[in-house]
C-alpha positions in Angstrom: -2.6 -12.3 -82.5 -3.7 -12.0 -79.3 -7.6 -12.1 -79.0 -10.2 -12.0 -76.1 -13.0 -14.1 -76.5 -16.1 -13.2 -74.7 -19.4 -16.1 -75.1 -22.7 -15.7 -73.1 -22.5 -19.6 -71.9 -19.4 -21.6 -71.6 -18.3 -22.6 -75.7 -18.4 -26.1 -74.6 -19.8 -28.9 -75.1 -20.8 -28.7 -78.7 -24.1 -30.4 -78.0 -26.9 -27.7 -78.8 -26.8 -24.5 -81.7 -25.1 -21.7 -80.0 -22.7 -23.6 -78.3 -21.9 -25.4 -81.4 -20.9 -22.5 -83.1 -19.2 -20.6 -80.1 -17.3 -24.1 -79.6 -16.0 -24.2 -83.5 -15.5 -20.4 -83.3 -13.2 -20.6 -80.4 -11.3 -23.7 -81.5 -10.4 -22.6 -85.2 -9.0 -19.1 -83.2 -7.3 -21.1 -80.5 -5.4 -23.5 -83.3 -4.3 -19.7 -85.1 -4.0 -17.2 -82.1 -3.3 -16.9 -78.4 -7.3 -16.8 -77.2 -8.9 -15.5 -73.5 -11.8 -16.7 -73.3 -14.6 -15.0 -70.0 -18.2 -16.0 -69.7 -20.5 -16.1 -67.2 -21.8 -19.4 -65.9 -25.0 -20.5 -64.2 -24.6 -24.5 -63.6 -22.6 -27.2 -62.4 -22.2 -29.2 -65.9 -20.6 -25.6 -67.3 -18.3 -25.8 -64.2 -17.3 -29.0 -65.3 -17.5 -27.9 -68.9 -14.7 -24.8 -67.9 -12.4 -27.7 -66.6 -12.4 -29.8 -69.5 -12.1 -26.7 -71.7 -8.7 -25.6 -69.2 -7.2 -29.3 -69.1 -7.2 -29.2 -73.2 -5.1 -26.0 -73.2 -7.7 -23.3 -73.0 -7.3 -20.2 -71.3 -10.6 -19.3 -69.5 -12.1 -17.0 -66.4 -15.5 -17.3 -65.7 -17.9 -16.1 -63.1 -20.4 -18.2 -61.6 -24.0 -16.3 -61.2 -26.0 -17.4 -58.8 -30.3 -17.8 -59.5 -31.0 -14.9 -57.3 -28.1 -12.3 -58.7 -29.4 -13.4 -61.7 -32.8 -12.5 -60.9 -31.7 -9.0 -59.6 -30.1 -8.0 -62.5 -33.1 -9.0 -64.7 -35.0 -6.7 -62.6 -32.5 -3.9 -62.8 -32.3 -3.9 -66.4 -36.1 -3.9 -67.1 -36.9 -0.6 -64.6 -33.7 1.0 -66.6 -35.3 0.1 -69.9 -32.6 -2.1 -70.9 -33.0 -5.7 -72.6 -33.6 -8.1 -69.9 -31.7 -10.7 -71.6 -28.7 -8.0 -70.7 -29.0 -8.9 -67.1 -29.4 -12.8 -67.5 -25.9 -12.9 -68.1 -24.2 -9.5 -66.2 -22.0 -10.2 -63.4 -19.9 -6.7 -61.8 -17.2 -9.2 -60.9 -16.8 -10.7 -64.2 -16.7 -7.2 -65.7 -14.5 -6.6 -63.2 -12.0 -9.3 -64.4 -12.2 -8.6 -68.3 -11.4 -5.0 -67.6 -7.8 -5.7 -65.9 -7.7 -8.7 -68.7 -7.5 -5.8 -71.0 -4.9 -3.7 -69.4 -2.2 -6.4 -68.7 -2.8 -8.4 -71.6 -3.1 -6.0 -74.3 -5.2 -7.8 -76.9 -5.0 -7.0 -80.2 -8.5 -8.4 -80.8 -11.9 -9.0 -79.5 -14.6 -11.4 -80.6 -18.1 -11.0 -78.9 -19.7 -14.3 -79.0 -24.0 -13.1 -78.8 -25.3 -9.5 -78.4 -25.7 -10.1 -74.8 -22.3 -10.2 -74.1 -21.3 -6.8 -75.7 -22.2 -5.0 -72.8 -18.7 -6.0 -71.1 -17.6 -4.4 -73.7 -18.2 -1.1 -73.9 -15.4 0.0 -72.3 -12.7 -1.9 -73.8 -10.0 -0.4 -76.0 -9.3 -3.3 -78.0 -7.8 -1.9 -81.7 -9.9 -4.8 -83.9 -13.8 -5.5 -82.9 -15.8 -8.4 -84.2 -19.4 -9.3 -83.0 -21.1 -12.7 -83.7 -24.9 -12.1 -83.6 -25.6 -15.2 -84.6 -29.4 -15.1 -84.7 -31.2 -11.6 -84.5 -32.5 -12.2 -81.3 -34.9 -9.0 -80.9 -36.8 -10.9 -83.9 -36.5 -14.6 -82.3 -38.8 -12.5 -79.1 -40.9 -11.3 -81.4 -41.9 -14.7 -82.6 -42.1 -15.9 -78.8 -44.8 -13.0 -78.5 -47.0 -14.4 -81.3 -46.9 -18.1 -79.6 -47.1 -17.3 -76.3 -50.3 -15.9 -74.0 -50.3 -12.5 -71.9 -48.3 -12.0 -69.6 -45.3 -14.0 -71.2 -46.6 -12.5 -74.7 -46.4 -8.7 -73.4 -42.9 -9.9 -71.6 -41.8 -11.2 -75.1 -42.7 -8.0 -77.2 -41.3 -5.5 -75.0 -38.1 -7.6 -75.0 -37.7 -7.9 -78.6 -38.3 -3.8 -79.0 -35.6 -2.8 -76.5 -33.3 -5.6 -78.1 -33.9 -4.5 -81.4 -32.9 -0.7 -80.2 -29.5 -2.4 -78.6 -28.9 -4.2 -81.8 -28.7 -1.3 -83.7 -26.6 0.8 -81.4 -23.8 -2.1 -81.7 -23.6 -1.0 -85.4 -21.2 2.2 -85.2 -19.0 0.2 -82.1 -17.8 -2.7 -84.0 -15.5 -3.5 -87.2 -17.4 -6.7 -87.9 -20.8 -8.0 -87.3 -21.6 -11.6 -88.1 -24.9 -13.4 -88.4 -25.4 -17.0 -89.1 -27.7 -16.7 -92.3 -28.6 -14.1 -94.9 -31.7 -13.6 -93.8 -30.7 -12.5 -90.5 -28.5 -9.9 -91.6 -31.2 -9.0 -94.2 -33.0 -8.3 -91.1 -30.5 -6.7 -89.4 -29.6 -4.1 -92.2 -32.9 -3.7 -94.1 -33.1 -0.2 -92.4 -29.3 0.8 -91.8 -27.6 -1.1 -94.7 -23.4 -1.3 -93.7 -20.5 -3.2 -95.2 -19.8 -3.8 -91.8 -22.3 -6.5 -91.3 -21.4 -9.8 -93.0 -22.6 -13.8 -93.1 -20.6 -16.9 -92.0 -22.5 -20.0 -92.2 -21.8 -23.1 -89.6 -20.3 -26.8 -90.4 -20.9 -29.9 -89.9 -18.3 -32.7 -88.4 -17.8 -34.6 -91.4 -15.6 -37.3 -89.7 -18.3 -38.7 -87.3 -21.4 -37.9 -89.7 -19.8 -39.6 -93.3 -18.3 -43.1 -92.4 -20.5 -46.0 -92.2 -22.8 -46.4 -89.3 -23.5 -49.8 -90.0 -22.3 -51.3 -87.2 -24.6 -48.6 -84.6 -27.1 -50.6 -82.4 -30.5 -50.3 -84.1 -32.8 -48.8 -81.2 -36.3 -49.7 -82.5 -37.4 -52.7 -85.0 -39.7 -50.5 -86.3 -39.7 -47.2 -88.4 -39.5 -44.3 -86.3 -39.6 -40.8 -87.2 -37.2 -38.5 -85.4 -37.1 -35.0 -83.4 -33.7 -33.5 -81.3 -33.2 -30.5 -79.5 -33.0 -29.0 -76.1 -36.5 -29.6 -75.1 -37.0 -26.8 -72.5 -36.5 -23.8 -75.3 -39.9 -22.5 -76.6 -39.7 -23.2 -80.3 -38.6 -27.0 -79.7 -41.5 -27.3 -77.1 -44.2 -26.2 -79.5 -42.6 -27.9 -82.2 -43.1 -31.5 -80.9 -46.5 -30.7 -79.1 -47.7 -29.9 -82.1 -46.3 -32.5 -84.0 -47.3 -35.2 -81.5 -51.0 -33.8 -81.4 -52.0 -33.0 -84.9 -49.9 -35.0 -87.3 -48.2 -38.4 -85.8 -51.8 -39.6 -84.6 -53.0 -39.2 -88.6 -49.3 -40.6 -89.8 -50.2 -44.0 -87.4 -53.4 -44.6 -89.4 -51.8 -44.9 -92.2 -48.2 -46.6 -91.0 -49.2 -48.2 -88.2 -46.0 -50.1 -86.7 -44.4 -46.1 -86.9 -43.0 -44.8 -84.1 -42.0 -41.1 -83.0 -39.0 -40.2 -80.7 -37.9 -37.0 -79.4 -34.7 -36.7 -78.1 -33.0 -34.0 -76.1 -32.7 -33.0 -72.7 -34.5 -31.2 -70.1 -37.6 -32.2 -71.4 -40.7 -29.7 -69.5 -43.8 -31.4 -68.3 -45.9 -30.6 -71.5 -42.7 -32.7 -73.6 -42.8 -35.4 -70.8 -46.3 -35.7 -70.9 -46.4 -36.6 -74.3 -43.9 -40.0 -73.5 -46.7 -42.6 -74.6 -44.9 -46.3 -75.5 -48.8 -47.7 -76.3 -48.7 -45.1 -78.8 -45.3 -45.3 -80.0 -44.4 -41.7 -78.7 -40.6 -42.1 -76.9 -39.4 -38.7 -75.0 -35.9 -40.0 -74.0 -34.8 -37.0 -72.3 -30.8 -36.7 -72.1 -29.0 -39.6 -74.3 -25.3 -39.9 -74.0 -24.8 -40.6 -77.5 -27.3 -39.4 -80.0 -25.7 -41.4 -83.1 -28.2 -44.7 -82.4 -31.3 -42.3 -82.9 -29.7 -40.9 -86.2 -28.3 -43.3 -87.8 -31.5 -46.0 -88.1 -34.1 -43.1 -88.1 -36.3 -43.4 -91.3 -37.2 -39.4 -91.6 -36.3 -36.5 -89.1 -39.0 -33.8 -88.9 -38.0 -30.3 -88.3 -41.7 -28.8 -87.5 -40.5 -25.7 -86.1 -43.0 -22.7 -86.2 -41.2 -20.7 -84.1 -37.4 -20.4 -86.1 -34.4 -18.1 -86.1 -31.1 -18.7 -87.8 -29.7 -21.4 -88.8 -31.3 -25.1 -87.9 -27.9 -27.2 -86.8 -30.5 -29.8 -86.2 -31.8 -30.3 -90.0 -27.7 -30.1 -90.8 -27.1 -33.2 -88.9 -29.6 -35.2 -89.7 -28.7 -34.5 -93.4 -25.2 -35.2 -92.8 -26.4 -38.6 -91.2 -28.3 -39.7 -94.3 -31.4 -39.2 -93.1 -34.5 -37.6 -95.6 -35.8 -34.4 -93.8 -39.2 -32.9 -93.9 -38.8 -29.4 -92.4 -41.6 -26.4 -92.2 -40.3 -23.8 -94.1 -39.5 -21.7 -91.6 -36.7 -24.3 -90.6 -35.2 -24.2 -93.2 -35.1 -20.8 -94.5 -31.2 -20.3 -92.9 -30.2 -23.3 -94.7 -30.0 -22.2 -98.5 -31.6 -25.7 -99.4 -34.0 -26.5 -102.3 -37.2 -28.2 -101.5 -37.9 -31.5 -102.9 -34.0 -31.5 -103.9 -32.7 -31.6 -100.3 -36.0 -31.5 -98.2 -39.3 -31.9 -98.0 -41.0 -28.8 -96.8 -44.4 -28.6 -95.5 -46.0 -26.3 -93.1 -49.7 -27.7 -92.0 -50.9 -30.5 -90.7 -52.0 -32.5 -93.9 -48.6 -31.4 -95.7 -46.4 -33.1 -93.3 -48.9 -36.4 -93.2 -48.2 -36.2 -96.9 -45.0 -35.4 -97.0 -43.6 -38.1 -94.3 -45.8 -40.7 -96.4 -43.9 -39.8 -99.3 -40.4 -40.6 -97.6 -41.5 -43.6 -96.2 -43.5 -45.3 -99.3 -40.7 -44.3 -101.8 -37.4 -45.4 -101.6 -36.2 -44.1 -104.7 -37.3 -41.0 -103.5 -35.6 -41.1 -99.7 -32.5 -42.3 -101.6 -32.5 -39.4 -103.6 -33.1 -36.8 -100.7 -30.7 -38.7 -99.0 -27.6 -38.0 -102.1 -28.4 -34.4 -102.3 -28.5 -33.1 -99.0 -25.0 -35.0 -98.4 -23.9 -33.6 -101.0 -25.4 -30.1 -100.6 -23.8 -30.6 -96.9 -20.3 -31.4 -98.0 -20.2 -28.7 -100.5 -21.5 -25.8 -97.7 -21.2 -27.1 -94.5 -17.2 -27.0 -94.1 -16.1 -25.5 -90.7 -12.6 -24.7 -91.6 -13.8 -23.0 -95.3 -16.9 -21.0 -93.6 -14.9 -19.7 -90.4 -11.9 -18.5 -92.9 -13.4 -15.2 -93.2 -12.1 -14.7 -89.7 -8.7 -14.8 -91.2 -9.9 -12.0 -93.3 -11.4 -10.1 -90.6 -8.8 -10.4 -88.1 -6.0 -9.7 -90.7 -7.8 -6.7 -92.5 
C-alpha cells in the first residue's frame, strides 16, 4: 500500500515518548508499505534528524517554521477560537505540499500521527483514515491548569476546552482512532462510545534493554536513585522539583551515601537549580548515552503528578532491571500491579517508605525486578502491539 504519513515533529530520534512511538509507527509501515512521510519542523537537530531519516531510505518533506510564523499562527488560531496547539505546528506551505502529494501520488492510506496534525487533513481524499491520538491531549491541558498559576492556568483551561471540542469532531472523519492506553480512550469515548476508537500499546527494544550490562561503566560508587525525561515539559519539571524538595532530603537521613540524578535534556532554571553535588543532587542535562545511568541505578522514581498516557520512561527502566516506585498516576497507562511490578506511592512519606523498601530488601528488589521483565516481555512487543495496523490497513 501506499500510505502518507503525517507526525507533528520529525519521527526521529527515538529519544523521548511521542517520538518514540511516531519512530516505531513509521518504521513497522516503512518495512510493509511504500510510506510519505510530511511534518513540520522547528530546529536544527530535526533538520539533521530529516537527513538521517532520508539517507536510511525514508521518504520525507518537511517545512521548517520559523519562531515568529510560529507565533503568528498561535495568535491566529486563538482570536478564531481554534486550539492553539493547531497553530504551533501549521505551516500554508506545508499544506501546500501534502495537498499535491495527494493528487500525484494517490495514497491509498493516511496515518495521522497526533491530533494536531489532522488539520492538514481535512481536505484529503485518501480512501483509508487512521488517527493516532496517542494521549488525550485536551485532558493532559487540563491537568497543566491545576499545576500551574493565572495566567498560564487560564491559558491551560481554555486550551484543553477547545481541544476537547476538536477531539470530538475528528470522530465521524476517520476509520480508526488510536490511543496509547485504555484509559485514554475511556476518556475519549465515555460520552460518544464508537467502535471506531481502539488501543495499541507501545514496546520496548528488547535487544539493547535484555543482554547483560555488566560490562557498562558504573557512574557513581554509591547508590543513586534515578529520574529521565525531557526536562523542559511541565510534568517532568514538577516531578523532580518536587521530588528533590520534599522527599530525597528525608531519603538522605536515613541512606546517607544516596545520591539522586536526573537526567534529560534541556533542563529549565528551576531543574538546573536543583544540581547540588554537596548534596548528592546530579542534573546532567543531555547524556549521549543514557545506558550508564540505567543499568547501575538502584531504584528509578517516576513521581509524576501531572501524567497522560503511557510512561515509556517506567517501561525502560523496567526493561533495564531496575525496581520502580511510580505515583499512581504514572503508572495508570501501564496495566501493572503494584507491589508485583512497582511500588506505587503518591505523598511524600510513601515514597520515603517505599524507596527504603527497595533499597533495604534485596529479596524484595530482586523480585520487582523478575516481574516487571517479565510483565515487559509479555506486553511490551513492538512488532505484536503495532500488528493491529495490519488489521486496520487491510480491513
Amino acid at each position: 500500500m501506499k500510505i502518507l504519513f503525517l507526525s507533528h515533529r520529525v519521527p526521529f530520534p527515538p529519544n523521548k515518548g511521542d517520538k518514540i512511538r511516531s519512530f516505531h509507527i513509521l518504521k513497522y509501515l516503512h518495512e510493509r508499505h511504500d510510506v510519505y512521510v510530511a511534518c513540520p519542523v522547528d530546529n536544527k537537530d530535526d533538520l539533521n534528524s530529516v537527513k538521517e531519516l532520508q539517507n536510511n531510505g525514508y521518504k520525507i518533506d518537511y517545512e521548517f517554521i520559523p519562531s515568529r510564523s510560529r507565533y503568528l499562527n498561535v495568535a491566529k488560531r486563538g482570536l478564531s477560537g481554534s486550539p492553539l496547539s493547531i497553530g504551533n505546528f501549521w505551516s500554508n506551505r506545508l499544506s501546500t505540499r501534502i495537498k499535491s502529494l495527494v493528487l500525484s501520488e494517490k495514497f491509498d492510506a493516511l496515518f495521522v500521527f497526533s491530533s494536531t496534525m489532522a488539520e492538514y487533513a481535512k481536505e484529503l481524499d485518501i480512501p483509508v483514515r487512521i488517527i493516532d491520538f496517542c494521549d488525550l491531549d485536551s485532558a493532559k491541558f487540563e491537568q497543566f491548569s491545576d499545576f500551574t498559576s493565572a495566567p498560564k492556568s487560564w491559558l491551560y483551561k481554555i486550551e484543553g476546552k477547545r481541544l476537547a471540542k476538536y477531539e470530538q469532531s475528528l470522530l465521524p472523519k476517520y476509520d480508526h482512532i488510536l490511543f496509547i492506553s485504555p484509559e485514554e480512550k475511556r476518556l475519549y469515548t465515555e460520552n460518544n462510545s464508537s467502535e471506531k476508537v481502539k488501543t495499541m500499546s507501545n514496546g520496548v527494544v528488547f535487544e539493547n534493554a535484555f543482554d547483560d550490562n555488566s560490562h557498562v561503566e558504573k557512574l557513581a560508587l554509591s547508590p543513586y536513585i534515578l529520574f529521565t525525561g525531557v526536562m523542559n515539559y511541565l510534568p517532568n519539571v514538577d516531578a523532580a522539583k518536587w521530588f528533590a524538595e520534599n522527599v530525597f532530603l528525608d531519603l538522605k537521613k536515613l541512606f546517607p551515601t544516596l545520591s539522586f540524578y536526573i537526567v534529560g535534556k534541556d533542563p529549565v532554571a528551576s531543574v538546573r537549580e536543583l544540581h547540588n553535588p554537596n548534596n548528592d543532587i546530579h542534573v546532567t542535562g543531555f547524556v549521549k548515552n543514557i545506558e550508564p545511568y540505567l543499568v547501575h541505578a538502584s531504584a528509578f522514581v517516576a513521581p509524576l503528578r501531572i501524567a497522560r498516557g503511557m510512561q515509556t520512561k517506567i517501561l525502560e527502566a523496567m526493561a533495564y532491571n531496575i525496581p520502580v516506585v511510580s505515583s499512581r498516576a504514572s503508572m495508570r497507562g501501564l496495566g501493572a500491579t503494584e507491589e508485583q511490578h512497582v511500588l506505587a506511592a503518591d505523598e511524600s512519606y510513601e515514597f520515603v517508605r517505599q524507596i527504603s523498601r527497595v533499597l533495604s530488601n534485596e529479596p524484595l528488589a530482586n523480585r520487582l525486578r523478575a516481574n516487571a521483565r517479565d510483565f515487559i516481555k509479555e506486553n511490551f512487543d513492538w512488532d505484536t502491539n503495532l500488528g493491529l495496523l495490519d488489521d486496520l490497513l487491510e480491513g
